[in-house]
C-alpha positions as CSV (number, residue, x, y, z in Angstrom):
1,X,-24.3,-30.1,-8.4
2,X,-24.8,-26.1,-8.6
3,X,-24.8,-25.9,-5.1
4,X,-21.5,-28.2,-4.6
5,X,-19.8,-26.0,-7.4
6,X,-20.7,-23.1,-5.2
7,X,-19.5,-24.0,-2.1
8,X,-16.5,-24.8,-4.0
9,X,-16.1,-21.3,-5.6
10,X,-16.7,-19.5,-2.5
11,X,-14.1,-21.6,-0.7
12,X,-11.7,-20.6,-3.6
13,X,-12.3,-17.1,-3.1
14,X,-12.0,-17.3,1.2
15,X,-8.7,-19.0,0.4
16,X,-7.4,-16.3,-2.1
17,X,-8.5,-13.4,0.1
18,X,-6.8,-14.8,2.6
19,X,-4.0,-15.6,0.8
20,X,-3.3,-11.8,-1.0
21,X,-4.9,-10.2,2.7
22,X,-1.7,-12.2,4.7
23,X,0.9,-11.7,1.6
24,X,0.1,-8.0,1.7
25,X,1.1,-7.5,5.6
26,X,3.7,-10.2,5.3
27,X,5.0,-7.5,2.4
28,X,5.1,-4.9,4.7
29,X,7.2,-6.6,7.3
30,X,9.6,-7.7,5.2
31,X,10.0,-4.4,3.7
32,X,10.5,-2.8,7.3
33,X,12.8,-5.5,8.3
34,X,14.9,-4.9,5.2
35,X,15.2,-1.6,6.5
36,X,15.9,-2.3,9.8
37,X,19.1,-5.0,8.5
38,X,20.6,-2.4,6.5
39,X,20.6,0.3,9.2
40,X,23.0,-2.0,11.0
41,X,25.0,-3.8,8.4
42,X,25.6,-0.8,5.9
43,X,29.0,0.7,7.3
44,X,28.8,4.4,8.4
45,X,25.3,4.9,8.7
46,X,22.7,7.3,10.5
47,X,19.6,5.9,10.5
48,X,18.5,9.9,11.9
49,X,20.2,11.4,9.1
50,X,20.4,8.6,6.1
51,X,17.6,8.1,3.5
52,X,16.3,4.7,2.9
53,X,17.2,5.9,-0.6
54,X,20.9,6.1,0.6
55,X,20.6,2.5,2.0
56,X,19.6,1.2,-1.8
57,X,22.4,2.2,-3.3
58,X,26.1,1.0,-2.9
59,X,27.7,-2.5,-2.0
60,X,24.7,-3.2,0.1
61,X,21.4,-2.3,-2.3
62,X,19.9,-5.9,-2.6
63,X,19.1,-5.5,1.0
64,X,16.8,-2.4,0.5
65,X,15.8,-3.8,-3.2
66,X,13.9,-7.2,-1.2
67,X,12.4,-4.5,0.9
68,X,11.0,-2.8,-1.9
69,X,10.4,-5.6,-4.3
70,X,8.2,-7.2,-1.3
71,X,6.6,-4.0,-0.4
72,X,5.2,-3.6,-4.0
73,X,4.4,-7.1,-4.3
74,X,1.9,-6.8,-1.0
75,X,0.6,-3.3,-3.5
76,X,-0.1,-6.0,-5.7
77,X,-1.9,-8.2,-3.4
78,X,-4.1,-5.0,-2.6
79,X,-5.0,-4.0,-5.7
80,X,-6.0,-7.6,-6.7
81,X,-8.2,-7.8,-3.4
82,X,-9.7,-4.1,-4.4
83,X,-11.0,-5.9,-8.0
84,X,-11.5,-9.3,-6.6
85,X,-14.1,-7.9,-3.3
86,X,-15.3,-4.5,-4.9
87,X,-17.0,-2.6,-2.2
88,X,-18.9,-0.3,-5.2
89,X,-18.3,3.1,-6.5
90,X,-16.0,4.7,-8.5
91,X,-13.3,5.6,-6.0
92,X,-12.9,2.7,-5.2
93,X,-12.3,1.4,-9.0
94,X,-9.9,4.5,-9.2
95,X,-8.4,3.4,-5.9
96,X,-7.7,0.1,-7.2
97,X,-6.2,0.9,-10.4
98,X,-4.3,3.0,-8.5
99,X,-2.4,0.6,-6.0
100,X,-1.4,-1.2,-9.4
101,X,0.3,1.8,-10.6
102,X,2.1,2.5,-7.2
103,X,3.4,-0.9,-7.2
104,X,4.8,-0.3,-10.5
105,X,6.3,3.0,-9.3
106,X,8.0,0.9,-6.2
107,X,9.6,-1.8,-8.3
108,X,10.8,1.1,-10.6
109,X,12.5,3.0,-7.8
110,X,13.9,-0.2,-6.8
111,X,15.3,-1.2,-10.0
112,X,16.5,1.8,-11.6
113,X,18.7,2.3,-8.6
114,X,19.3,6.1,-8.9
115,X,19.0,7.1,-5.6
116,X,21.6,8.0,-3.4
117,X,24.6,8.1,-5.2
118,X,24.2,11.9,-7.1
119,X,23.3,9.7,-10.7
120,X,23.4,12.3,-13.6
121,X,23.6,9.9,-16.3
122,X,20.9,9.4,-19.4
123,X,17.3,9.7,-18.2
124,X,17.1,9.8,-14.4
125,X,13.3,9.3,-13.4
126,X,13.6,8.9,-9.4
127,X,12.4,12.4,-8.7
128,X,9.8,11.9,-10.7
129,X,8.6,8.6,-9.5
130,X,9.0,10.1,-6.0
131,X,6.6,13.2,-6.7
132,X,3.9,9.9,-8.4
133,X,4.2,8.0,-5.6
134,X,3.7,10.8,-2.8
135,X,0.6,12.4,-5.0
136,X,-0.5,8.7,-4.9
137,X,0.0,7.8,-1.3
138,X,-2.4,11.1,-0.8
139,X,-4.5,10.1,-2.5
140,X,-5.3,6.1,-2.8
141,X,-6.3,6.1,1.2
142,X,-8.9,8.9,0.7
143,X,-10.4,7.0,-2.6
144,X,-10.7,3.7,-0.4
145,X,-12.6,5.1,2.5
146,X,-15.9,5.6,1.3
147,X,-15.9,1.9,0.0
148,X,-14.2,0.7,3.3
149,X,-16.3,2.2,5.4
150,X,-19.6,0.2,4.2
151,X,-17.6,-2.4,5.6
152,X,-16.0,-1.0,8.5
153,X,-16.5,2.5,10.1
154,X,-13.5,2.5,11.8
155,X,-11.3,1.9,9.0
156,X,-12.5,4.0,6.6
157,X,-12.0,7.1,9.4
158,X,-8.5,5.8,9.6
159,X,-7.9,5.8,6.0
160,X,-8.8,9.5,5.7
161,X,-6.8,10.6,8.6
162,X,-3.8,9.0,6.8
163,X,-4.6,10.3,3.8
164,X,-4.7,13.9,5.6
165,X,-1.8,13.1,7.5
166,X,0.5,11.8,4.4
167,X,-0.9,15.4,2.4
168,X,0.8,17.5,5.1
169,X,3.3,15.6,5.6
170,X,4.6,14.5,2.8
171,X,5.9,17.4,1.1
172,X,7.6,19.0,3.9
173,X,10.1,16.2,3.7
174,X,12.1,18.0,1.0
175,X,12.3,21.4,3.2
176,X,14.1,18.8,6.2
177,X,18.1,19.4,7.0
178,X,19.6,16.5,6.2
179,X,20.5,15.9,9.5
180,X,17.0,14.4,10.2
181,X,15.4,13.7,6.7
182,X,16.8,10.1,7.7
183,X,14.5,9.0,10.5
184,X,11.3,11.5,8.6
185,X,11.2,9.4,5.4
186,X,10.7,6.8,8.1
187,X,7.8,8.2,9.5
188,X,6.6,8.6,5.8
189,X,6.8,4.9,5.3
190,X,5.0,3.8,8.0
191,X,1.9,5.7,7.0
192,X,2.2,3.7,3.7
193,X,2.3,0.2,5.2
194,X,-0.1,1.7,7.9
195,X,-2.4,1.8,4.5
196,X,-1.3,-1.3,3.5
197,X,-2.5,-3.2,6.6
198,X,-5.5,-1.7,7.5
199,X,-6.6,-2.6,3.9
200,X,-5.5,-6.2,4.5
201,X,-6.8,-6.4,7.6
202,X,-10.5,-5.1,6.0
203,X,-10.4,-8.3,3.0
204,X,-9.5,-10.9,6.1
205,X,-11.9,-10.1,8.0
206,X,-14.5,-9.7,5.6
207,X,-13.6,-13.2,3.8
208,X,-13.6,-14.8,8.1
209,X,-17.3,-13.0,8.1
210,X,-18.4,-13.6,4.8
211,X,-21.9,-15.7,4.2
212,X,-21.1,-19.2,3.0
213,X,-17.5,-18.9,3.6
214,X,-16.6,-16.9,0.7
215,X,-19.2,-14.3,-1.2
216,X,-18.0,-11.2,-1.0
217,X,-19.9,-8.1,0.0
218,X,-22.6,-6.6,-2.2
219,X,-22.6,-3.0,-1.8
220,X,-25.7,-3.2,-4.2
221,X,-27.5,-5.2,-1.6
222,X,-27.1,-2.3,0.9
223,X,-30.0,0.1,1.4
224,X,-29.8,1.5,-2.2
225,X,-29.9,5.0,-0.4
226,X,-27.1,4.9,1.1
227,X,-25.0,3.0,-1.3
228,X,-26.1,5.7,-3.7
229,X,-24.8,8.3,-1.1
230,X,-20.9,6.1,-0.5
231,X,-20.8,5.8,-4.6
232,X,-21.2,9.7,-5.6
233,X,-19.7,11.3,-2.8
């Protein structure tokens, strides 16, 4: 009966990897699709020049706000997956906590709608949030690497170039003319769904190679050197 109950459990938790791992792409692509829908419905646009932030706000908003509200969900999915299939150390608890709080930040960018349209009125936030999410963004990749990389190498050397990449990059953004801050803040968001996915792609796989169909990776059961190495560095 233990064993039964076991099998059953560790079906449960192949399913929900899979589940949050898929949701969490499937986020991402809606989110650039939203994009994508509003560059070419939203009258008088430059998708060179424009924000997205100019895209959320006017007649046509909801568009951009799906994006959004799916991109923070898949943020979500991530930092479930981060708790659910801890790979050990305290980055990576830090990391996970972390994609929590950036989903909030997203959905709050989303719904306060303050962006593009000059708002002065009461308490405006959206600078704020925007300096949380890019100090975020620089971070979260760089906390997830060491953890990632007991599972995969390759990933976790991709993580920490993006988390290089989005620390230069990011704040030259608010130095850009306007005549090409547009299609930049694209750029930008492709590095965070870059995250997004290769994370996603890490829990799949793991659940597709994990013993019994479902237990999730030990990091304890690694050679206690080296997970004592990956946990303090």
């Amino acid at each position: 009966m233990q064993n039964a109950t076991a099998t059953s459990n560790h079906q449960h938790s192949r399913a929900l990897v899979a589940v949050l791992g898929w949701y969490a792409i499937l986020g991402c692509a809606i989110f650039g699709a939203s994009i994508l829908v509003a560059d070419f419905i939203v009258p008088d646009h430059d998708w060179i020049s424009d924000t997205i932030s100019d895209l959320g706000a006017g007649r046509y908003e909801f568009i951009v706000d799906v994006g959004l509200y799916s991109f923070s969900a898949a943020l979500i999915s991530i930092a479930l997956l981060g708790a659910h299939v801890h790979f050990g150390g305290t980055r990576w608890s830090i990391g996970t906590v972390g994609f929590a709080l950036l989903a909030l930040i997203v959905f709050l960018v989303g719904a306060r709608n303050e962006y593009g349209d000059r708002d002065s009125e009461g308490v405006v936030i959206h600078i704020y949030l925007v300096y949380a999410l890019g100090l975020l963004m620089a971070a979260l990749p760089w906390l997830m690497s060491h953890g990632a990389a007991v599972v995969s190498q390759t990933t976790g050397s991709l993580l920490k170039i993006i988390s290089g990449l989005w620390a230069v990059s990011a704040p030259v953004f608010f130095f850009l003319p306007t005549s090409i801050d547009g299609i930049y803040e694209r750029y930008l968001g492709l590095l965070a769904c870059a995250v997004v996915i290769l994370l996603a792609r890490l829990f799949i796989r793991h659940g597709h190679r994990a013993p019994g169909g479902g237990e999730t990776h030990r990091p304890d059961l690694v050679s206690p050197a080296k997970h004592s190495a990956e946990a303090t560095r």
